[in-house]
FISEPA-873837 format. One record per residue (C-alpha): residue number from 1; x, y, z; residue in three letters. Coordinates in nm, 3 decimals, padded with zeros to 5 digits. Example, Ala and Ser with C-alpha at 12.3 -4.5 7.8 and 13.67 -1.06 7.14 Angstrom:
2
<pt seq="1" u="01.230" v="-00.450" w="00.780" type="ALA"/>
<pt seq="2" u="01.367" v="-00.106" w="00.714" type="SER"/>
END
This chain:
124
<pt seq="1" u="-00.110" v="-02.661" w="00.873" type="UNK"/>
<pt seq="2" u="00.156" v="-02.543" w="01.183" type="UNK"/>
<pt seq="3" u="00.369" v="-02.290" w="01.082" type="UNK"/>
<pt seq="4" u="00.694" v="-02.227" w="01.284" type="UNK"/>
<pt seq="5" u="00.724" v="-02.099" w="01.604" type="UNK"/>
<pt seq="6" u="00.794" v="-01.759" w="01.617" type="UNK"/>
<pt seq="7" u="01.223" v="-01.653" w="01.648" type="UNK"/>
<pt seq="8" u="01.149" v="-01.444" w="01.959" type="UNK"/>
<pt seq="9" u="01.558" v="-01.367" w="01.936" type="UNK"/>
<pt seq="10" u="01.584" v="-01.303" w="01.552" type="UNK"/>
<pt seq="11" u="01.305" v="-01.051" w="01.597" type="UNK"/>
<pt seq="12" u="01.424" v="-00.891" w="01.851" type="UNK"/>
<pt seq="13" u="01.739" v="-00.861" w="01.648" type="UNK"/>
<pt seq="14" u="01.584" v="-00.726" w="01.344" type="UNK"/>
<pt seq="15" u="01.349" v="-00.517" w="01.498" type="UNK"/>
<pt seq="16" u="01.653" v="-00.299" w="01.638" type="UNK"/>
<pt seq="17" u="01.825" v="-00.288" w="01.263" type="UNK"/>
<pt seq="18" u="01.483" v="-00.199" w="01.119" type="UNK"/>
<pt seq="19" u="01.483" v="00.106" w="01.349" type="UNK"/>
<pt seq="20" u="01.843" v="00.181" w="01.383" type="UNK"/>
<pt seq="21" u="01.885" v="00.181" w="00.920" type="UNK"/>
<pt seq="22" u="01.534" v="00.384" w="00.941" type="UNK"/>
<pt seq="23" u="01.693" v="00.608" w="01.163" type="UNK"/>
<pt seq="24" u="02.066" v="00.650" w="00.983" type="UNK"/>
<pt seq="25" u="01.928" v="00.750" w="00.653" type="UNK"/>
<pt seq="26" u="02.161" v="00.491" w="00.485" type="UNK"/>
<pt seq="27" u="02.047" v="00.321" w="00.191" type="UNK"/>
<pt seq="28" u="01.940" v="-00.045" w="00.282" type="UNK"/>
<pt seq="29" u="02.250" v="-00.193" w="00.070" type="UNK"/>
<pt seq="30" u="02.486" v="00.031" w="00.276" type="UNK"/>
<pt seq="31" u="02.382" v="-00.002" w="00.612" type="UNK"/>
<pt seq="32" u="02.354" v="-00.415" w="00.566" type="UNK"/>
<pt seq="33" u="02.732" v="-00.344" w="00.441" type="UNK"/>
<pt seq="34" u="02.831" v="-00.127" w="00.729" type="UNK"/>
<pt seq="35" u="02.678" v="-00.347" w="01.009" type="UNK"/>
<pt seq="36" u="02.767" v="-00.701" w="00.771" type="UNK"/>
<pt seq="37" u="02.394" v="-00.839" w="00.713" type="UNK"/>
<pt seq="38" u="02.307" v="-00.973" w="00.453" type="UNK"/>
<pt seq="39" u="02.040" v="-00.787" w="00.249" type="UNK"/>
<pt seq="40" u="01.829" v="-01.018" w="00.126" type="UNK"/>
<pt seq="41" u="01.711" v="-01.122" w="00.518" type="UNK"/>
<pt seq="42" u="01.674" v="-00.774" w="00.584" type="UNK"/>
<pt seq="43" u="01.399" v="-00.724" w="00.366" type="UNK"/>
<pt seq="44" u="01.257" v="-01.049" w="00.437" type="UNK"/>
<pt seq="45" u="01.247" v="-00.968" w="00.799" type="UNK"/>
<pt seq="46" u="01.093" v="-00.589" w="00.745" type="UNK"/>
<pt seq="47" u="00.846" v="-00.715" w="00.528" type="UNK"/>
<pt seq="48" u="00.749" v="-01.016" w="00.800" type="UNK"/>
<pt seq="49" u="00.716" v="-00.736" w="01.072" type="UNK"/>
<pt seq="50" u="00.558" v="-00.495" w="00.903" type="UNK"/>
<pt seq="51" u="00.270" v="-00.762" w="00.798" type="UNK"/>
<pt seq="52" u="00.265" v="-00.878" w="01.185" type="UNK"/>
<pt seq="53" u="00.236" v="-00.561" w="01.325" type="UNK"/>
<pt seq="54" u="-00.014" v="-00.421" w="01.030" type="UNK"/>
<pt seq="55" u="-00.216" v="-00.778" w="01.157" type="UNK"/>
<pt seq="56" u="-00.196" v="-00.686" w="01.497" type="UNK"/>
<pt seq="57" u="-00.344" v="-00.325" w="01.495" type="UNK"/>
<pt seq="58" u="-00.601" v="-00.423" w="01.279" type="UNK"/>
<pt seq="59" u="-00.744" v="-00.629" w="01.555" type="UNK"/>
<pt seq="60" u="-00.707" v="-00.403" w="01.807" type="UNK"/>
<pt seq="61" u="-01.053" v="-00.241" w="01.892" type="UNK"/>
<pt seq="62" u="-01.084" v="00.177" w="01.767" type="UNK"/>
<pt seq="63" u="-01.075" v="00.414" w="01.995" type="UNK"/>
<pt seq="64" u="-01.468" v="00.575" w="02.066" type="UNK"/>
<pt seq="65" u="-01.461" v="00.887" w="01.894" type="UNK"/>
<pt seq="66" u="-01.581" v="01.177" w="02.127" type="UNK"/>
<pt seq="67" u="-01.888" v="01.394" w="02.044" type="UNK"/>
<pt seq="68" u="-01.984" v="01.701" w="02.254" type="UNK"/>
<pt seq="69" u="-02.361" v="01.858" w="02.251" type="UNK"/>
<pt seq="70" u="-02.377" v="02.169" w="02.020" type="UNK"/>
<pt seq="71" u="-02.678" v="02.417" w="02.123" type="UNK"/>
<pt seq="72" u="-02.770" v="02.583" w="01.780" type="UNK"/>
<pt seq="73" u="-02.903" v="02.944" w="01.812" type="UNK"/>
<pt seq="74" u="-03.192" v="03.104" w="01.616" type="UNK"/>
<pt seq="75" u="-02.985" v="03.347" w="01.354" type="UNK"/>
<pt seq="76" u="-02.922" v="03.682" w="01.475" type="UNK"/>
<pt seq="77" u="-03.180" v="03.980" w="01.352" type="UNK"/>
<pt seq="78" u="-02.899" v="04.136" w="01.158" type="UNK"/>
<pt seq="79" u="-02.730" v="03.978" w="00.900" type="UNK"/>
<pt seq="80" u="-02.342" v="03.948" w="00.845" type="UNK"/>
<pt seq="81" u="-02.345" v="03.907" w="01.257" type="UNK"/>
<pt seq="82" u="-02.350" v="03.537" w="01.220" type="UNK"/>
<pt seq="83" u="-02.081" v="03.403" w="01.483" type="UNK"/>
<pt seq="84" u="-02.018" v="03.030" w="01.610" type="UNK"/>
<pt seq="85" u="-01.941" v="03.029" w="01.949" type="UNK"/>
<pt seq="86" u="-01.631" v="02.736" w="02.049" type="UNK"/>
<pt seq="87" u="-01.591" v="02.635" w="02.412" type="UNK"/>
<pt seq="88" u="-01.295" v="02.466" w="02.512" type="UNK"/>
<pt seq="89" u="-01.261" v="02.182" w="02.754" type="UNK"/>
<pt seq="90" u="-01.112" v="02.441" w="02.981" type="UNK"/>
<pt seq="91" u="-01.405" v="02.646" w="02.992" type="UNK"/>
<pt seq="92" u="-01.233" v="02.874" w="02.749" type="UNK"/>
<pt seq="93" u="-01.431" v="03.054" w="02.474" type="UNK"/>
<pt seq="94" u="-01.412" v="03.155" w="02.105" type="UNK"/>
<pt seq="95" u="-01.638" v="03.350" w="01.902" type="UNK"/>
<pt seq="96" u="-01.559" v="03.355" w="01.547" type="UNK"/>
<pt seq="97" u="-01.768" v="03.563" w="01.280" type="UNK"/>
<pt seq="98" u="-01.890" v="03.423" w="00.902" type="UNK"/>
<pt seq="99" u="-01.540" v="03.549" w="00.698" type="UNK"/>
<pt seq="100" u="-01.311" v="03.600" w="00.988" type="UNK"/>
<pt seq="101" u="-00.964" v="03.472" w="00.882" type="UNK"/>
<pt seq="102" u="-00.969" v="03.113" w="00.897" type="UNK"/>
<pt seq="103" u="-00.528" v="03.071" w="00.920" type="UNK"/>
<pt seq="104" u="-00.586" v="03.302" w="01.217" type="UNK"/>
<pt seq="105" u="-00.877" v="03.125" w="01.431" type="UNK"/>
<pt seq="106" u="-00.697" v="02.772" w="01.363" type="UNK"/>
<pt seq="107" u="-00.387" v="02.934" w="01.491" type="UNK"/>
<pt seq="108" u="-00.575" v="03.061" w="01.787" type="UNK"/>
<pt seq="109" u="-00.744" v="02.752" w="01.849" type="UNK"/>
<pt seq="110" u="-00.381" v="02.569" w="01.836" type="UNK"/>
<pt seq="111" u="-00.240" v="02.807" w="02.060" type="UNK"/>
<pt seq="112" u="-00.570" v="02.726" w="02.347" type="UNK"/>
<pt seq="113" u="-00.504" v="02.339" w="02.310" type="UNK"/>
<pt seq="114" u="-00.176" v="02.356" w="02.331" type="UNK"/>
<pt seq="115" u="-00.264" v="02.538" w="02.670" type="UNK"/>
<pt seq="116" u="-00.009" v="02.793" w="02.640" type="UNK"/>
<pt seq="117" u="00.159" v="03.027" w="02.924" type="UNK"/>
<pt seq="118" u="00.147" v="03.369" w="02.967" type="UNK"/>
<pt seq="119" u="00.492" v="03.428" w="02.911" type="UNK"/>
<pt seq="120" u="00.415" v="03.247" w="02.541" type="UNK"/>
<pt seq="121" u="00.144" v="03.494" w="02.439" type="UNK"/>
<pt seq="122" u="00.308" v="03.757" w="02.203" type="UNK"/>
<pt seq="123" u="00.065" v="04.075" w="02.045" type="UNK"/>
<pt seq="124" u="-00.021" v="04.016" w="01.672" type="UNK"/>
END
């Protein structure tokens, strides 16, 4: 069976007052009021989108995730000196030691990918 062809136009159309009422924070009822649409098409039409777009990313092909080699150390002599060593695409470097503060070296880590400035680095 042939379905219809697709309203290039009407899409277009709702696509715009599918963003524009997400981005108001209206209620659907009020912002098909305020802009005179009726309310019943607007949720036909979101729900029409959503399942072509939800159809169309599902086909597209996932990204390749990206691995990077991991040299793995014999354990130190001493224990409690365990540390994992991080390098950065940059070249940069952080050690971290078994029960260092794990808000801290996340916020650390953030702060290196985010590739901050010197002027943005502030003592603890």
């Amino acid at each position: 069976m042939v379905g219809r062809p697709r309203d290039l136009q009407g899409e277009q159309f709702w696509r715009r007052h599918i963003r524009q009422h997400h981005d108001s924070g209206l209620s659907v009822p009020r912002y098909c009021r305020d802009h005179e649409l009726h309310q019943g098409a607007f949720y036909s039409w979101r729900r029409r989108l959503a399942i072509r777009d939800h159809t169309a990313t599902a086909l597209e092909p996932l990204p390749t995730p990206a691995f990077l080699p991991v040299t793995v150390l014999d354990p130190p002599a001493c224990p409690g000196t365990t540390a994992i060593e991080i390098i950065l695409a940059d070249g940069s470097r952080v050690r971290a030691r078994a029960g260092c503060d794990r808000q801290l070296l996340a916020d650390v880590l953030a702060l290196l990918a985010r590739g901050a400035r010197d002027d943005e680095v502030r003592p603890c």
